[in-house]
Backbone as CSV, one residue per row, in Angstrom:
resi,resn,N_x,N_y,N_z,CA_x,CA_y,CA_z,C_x,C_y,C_z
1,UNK,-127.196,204.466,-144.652,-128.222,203.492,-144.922,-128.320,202.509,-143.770
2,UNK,-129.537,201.801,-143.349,-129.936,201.040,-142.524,-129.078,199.276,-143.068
3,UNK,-128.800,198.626,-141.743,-128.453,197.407,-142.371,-129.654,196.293,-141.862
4,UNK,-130.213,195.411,-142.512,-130.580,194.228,-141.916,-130.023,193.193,-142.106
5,UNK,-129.627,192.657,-140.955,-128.846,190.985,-140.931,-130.426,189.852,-140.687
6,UNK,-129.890,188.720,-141.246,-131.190,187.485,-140.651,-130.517,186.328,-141.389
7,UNK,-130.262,185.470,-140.390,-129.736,184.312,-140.895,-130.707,183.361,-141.377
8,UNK,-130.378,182.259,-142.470,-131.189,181.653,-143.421,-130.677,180.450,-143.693
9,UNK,-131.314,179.096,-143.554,-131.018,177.884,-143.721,-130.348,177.690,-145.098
10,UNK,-129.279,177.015,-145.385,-128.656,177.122,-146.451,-129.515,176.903,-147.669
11,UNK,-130.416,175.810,-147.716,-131.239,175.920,-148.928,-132.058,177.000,-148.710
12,UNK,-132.485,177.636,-148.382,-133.435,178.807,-148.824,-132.752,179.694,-149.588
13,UNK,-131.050,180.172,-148.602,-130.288,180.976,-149.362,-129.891,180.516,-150.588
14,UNK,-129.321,179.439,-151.105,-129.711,178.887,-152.172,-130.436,179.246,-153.267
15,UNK,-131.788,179.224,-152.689,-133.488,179.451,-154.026,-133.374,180.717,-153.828
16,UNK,-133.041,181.689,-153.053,-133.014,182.841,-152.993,-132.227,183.341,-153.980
17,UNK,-131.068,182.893,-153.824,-129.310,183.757,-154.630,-130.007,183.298,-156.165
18,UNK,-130.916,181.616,-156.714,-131.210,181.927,-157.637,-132.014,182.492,-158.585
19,UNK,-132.778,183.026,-157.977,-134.100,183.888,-158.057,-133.492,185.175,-158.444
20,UNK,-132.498,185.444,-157.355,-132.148,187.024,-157.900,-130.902,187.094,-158.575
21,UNK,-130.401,186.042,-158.903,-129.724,185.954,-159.787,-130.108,187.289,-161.169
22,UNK,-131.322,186.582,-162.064,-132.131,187.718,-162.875,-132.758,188.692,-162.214
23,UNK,-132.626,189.324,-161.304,-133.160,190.554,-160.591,-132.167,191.492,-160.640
24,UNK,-131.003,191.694,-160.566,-129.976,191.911,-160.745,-128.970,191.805,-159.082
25,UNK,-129.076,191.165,-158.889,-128.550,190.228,-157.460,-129.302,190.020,-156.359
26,UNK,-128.457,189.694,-155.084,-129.353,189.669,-153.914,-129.673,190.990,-153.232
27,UNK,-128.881,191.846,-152.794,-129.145,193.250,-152.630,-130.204,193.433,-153.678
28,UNK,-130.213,193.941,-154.670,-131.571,194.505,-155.106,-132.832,194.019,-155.522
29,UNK,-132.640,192.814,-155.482,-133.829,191.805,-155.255,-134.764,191.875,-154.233
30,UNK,-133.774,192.018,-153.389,-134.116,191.929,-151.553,-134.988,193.059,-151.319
31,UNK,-134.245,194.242,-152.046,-134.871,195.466,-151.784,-136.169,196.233,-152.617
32,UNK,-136.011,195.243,-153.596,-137.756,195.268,-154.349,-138.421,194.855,-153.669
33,UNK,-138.092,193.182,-153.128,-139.053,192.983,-152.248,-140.036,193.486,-151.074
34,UNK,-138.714,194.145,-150.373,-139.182,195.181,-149.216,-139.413,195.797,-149.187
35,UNK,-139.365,196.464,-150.801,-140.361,197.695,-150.827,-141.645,197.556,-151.728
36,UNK,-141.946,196.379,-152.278,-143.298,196.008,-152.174,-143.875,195.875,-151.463
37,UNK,-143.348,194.991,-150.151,-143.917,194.164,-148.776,-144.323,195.646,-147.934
38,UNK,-143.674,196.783,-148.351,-144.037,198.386,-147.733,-145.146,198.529,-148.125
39,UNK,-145.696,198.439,-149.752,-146.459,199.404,-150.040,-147.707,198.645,-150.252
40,UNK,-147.507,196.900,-149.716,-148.838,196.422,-149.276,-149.911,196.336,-148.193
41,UNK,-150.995,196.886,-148.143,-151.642,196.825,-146.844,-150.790,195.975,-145.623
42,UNK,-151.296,196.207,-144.701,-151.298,195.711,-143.711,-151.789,193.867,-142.877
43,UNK,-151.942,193.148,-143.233,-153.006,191.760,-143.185,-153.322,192.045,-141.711
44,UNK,-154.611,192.057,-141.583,-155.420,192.016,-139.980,-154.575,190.705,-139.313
45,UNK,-153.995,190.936,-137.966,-153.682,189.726,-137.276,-154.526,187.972,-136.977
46,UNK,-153.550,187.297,-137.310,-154.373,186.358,-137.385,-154.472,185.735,-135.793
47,UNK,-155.314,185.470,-135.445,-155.463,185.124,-133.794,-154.453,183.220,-133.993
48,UNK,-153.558,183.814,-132.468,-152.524,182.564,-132.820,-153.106,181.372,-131.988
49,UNK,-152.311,180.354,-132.126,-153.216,179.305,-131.128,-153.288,179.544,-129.472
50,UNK,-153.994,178.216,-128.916,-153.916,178.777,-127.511,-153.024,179.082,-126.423
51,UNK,-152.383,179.498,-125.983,-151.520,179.845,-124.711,-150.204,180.837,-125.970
52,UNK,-150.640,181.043,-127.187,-149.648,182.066,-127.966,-148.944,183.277,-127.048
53,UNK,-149.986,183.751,-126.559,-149.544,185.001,-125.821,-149.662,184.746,-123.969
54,UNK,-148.536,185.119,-123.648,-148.527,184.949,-122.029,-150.121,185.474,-121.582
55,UNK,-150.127,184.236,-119.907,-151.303,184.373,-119.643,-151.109,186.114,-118.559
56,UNK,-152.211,186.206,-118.147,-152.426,187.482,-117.738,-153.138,187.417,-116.356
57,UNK,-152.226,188.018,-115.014,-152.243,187.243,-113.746,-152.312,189.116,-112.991
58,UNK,-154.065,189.113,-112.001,-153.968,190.660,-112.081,-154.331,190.475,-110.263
59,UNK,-153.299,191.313,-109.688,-153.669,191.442,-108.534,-153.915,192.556,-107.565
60,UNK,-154.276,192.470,-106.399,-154.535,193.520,-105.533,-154.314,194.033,-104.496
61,UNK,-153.678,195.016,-104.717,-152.481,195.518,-103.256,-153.321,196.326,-102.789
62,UNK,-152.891,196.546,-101.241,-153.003,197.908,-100.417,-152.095,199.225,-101.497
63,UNK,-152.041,200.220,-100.580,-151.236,201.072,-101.278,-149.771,200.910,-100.887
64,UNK,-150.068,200.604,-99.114,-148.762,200.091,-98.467,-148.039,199.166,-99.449
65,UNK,-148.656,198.378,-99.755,-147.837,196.623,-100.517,-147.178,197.450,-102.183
66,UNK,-148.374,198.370,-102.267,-148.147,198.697,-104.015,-146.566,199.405,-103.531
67,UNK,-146.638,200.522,-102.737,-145.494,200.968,-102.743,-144.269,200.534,-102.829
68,UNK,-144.090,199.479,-101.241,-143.293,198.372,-101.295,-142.615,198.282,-102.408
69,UNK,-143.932,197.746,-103.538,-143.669,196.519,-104.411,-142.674,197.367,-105.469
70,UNK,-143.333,198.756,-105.452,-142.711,199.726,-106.718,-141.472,200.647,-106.282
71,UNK,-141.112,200.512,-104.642,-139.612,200.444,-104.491,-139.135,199.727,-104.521
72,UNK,-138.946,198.567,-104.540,-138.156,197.343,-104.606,-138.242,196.952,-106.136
73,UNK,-138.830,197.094,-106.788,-138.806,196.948,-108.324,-137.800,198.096,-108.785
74,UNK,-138.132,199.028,-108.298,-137.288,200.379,-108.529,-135.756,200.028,-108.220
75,UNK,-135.263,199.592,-106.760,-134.067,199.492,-106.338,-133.839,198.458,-107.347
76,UNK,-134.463,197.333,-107.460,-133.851,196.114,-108.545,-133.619,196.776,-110.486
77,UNK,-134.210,197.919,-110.539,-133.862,198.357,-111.930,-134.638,197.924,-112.840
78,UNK,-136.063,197.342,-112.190,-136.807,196.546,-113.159,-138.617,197.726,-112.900
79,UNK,-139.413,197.493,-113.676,-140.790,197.617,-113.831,-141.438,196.891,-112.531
80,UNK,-142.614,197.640,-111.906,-142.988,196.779,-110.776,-143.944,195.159,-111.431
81,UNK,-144.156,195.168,-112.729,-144.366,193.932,-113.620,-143.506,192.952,-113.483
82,UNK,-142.891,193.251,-114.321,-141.608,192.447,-114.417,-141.043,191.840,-112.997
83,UNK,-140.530,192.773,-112.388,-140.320,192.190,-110.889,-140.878,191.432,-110.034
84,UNK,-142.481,191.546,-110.114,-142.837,190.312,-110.288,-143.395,189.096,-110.484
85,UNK,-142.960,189.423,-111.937,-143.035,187.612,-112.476,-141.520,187.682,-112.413
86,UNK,-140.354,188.075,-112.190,-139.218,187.703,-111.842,-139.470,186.729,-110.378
87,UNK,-140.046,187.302,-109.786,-140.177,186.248,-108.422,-140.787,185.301,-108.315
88,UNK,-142.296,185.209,-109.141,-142.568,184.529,-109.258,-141.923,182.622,-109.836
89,UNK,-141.229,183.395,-111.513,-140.072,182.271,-111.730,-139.477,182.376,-111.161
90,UNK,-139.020,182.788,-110.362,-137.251,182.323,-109.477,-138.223,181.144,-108.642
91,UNK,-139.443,181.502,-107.750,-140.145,180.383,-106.935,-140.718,179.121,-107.610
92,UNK,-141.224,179.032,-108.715,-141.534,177.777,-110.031,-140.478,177.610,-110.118
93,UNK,-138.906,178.237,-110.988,-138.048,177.336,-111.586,-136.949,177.118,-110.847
94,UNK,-136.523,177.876,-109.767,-135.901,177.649,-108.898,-134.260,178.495,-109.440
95,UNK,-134.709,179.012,-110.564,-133.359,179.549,-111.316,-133.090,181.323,-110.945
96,UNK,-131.955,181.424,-111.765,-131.382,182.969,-111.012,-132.645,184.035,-112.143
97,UNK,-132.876,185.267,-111.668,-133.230,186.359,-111.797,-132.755,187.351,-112.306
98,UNK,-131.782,187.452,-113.285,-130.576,188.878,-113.246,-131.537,190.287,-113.812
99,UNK,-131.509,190.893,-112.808,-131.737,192.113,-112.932,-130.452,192.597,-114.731
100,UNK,-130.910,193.721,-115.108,-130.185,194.271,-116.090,-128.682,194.643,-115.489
101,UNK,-128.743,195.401,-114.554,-127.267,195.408,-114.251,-126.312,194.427,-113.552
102,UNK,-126.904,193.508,-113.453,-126.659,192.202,-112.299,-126.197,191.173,-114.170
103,UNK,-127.070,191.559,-114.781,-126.801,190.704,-116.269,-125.294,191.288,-117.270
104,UNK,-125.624,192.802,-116.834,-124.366,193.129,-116.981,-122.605,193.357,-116.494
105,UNK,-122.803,192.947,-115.401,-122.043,192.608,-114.514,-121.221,190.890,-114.919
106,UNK,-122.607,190.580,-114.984,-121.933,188.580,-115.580,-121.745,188.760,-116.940
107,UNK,-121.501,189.763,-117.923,-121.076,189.524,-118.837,-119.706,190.081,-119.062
108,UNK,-118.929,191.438,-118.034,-117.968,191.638,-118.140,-117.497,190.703,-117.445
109,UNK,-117.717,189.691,-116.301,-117.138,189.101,-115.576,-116.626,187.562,-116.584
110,UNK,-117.625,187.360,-117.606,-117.563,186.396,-118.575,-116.154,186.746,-119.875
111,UNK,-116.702,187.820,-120.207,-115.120,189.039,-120.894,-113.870,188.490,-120.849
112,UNK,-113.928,189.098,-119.104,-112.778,188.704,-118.255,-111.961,187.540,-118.214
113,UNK,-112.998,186.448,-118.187,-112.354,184.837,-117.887,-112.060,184.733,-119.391
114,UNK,-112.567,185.186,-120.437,-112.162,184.778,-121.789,-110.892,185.252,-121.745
115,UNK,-110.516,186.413,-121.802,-109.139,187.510,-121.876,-107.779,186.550,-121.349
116,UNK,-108.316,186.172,-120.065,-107.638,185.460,-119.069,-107.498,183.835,-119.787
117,UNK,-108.520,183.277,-120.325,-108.409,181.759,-121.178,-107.657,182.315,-121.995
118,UNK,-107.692,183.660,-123.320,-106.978,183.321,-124.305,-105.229,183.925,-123.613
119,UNK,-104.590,184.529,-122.888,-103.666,184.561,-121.885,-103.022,183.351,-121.646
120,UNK,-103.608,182.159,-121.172,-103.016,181.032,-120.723,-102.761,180.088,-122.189
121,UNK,-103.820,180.257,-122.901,-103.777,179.613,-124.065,-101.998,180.047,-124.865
122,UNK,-101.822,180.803,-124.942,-100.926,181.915,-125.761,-99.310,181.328,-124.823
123,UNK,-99.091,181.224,-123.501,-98.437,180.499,-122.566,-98.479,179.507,-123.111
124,UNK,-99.420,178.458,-122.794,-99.344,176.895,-123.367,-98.457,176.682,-124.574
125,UNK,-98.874,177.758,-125.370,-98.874,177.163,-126.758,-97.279,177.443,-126.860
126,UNK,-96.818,179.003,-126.438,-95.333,178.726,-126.319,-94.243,177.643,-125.236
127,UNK,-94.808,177.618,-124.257,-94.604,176.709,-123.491,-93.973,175.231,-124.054
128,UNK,-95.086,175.038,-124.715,-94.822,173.986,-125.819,-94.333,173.798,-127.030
129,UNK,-93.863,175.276,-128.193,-92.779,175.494,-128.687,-91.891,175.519,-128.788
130,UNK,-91.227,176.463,-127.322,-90.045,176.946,-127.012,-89.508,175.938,-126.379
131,UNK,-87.809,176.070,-126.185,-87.314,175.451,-124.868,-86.529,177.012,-124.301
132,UNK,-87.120,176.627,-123.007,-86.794,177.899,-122.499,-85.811,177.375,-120.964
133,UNK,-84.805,178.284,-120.628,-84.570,177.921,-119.514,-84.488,178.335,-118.386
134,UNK,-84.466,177.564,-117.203,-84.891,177.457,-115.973,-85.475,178.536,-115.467
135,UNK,-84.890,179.827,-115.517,-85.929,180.823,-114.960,-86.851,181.616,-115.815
136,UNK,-86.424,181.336,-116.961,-87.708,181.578,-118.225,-89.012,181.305,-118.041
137,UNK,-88.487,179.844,-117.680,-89.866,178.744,-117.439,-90.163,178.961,-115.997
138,UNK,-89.614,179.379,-115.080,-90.156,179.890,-113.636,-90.651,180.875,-114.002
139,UNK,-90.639,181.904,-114.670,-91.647,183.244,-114.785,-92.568,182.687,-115.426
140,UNK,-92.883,182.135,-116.372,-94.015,181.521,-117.137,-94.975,180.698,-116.025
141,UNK,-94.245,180.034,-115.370,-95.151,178.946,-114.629,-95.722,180.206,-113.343
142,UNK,-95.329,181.158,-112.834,-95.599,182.243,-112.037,-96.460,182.850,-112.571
143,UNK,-96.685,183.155,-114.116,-97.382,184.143,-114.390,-98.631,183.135,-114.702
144,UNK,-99.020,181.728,-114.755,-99.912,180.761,-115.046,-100.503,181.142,-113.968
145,UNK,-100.036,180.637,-112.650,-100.069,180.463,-111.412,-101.103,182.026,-111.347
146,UNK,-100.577,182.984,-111.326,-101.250,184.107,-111.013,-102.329,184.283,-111.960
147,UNK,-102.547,183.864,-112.883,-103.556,183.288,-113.590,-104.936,182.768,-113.533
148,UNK,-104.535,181.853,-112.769,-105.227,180.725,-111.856,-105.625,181.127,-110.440
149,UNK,-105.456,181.832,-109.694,-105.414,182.787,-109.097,-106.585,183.944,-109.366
150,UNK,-106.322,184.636,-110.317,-107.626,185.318,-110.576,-108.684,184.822,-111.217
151,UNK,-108.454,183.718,-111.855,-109.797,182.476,-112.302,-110.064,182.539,-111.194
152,UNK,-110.036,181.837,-109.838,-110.000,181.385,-108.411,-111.435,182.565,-108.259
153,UNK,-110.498,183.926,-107.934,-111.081,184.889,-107.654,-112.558,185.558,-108.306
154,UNK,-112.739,185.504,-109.683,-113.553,185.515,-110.656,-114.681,184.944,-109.897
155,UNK,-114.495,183.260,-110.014,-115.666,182.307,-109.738,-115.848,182.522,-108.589
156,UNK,-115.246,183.134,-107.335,-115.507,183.200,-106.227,-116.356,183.835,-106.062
157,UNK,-116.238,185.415,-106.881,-117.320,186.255,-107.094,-118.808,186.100,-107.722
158,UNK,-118.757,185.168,-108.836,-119.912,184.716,-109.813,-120.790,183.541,-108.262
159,UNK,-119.799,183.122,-107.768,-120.702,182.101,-106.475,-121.246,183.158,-105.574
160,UNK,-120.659,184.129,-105.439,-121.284,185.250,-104.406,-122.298,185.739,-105.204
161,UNK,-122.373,186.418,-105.744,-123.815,187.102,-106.934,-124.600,185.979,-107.220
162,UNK,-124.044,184.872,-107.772,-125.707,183.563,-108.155,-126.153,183.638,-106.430
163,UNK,-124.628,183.310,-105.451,-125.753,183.270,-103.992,-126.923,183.911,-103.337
164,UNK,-126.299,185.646,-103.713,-126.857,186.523,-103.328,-128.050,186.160,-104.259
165,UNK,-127.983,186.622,-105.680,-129.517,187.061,-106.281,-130.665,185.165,-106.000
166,UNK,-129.989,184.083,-105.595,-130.857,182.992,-104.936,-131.391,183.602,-104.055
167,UNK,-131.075,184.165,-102.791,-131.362,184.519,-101.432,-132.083,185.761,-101.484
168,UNK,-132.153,186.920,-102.770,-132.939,188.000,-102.914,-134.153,187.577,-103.134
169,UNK,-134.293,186.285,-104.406,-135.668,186.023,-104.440,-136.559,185.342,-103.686
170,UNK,-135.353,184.863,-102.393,-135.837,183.321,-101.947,-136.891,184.111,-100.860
171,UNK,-137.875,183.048,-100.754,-138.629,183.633,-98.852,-137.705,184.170,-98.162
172,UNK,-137.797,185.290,-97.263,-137.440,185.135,-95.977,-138.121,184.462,-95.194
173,UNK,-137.237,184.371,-94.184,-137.291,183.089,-93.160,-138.291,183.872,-92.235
């Protein structure tokens, strides 16, 4: 069976749980519902207010430029669309661009520093339990140290990639 999750302000869940209270709970309440809400037409879209839907910006290349544009969209892993209004915002907001694998990259790298926080955390906390001696506490303070160390290394890398993908979108000179 399919699951749907959707989180719900506590009073709604509330009027909800008592509603289906007499339905015979929330599961099958839920699921009458949704299968009424199935077997009702469709409602024609209602036109939303103004600027609802992104504006629509159409331009005109050579074939030379189109190509360009649709290898370099290509090498970046993106749609030659997308790529760019990626450039476009990077030049308005002045902020980073992450390509999909460039996004995935900063999230194992994010992983990482957690693994490494809960590591030091776990140290601290015995650190501050135990009494340990003298070379106990020299391997502990060594293994912090090397710790700190690959934090070091981490952010060194995350400053190289925000640098780089700044300088991909930026003008050349």
């Amino acid at each position: 069976m399919d699951r749907i999750t959707l989180r719900l302000p506590p009073d709604l869940a509330r009027r909800f749980d008592a509603a289906a209270v007499a339905r015979g709970g929330r599961s099958r309440y839920l699921r009458a519902v949704m299968e009424a809400a199935a077997q009702a037409p469709l409602p024609a879209p209602e036109p939303g207010p103004p600027g609802a839907r992104p504006a629509k910006l159409t331009l005109r290349l050579s074939d030379e430029d189109m190509a360009r544009l649709e290898a370099e969209a290509a090498r970046a892993g993106l749609l030659r669309t997308q790529w760019a209004a990626a450039l476009i915002r990077r030049r308005l907001h002045g902020r980073l661009q992450l390509t999909p694998p460039e996004a995935m990259a900063l999230i194992g790298v994010r992983r990482e520093l957690h693994r490494i926080g809960v590591n030091i955390n776990q140290i601290a906390r015995a650190l501050n339990t135990a009494v340990m001696e003298g070379s106990v506490l020299d391997l502990e303070i060594a293994q912090i140290a090397a710790f700190a160390a690959e934090i070091r290394g981490h952010l060194g890398g995350l400053d190289e990639a925000f640098a780089g993908n700044l300088a991909y979108w930026s003008a050349e000179p």
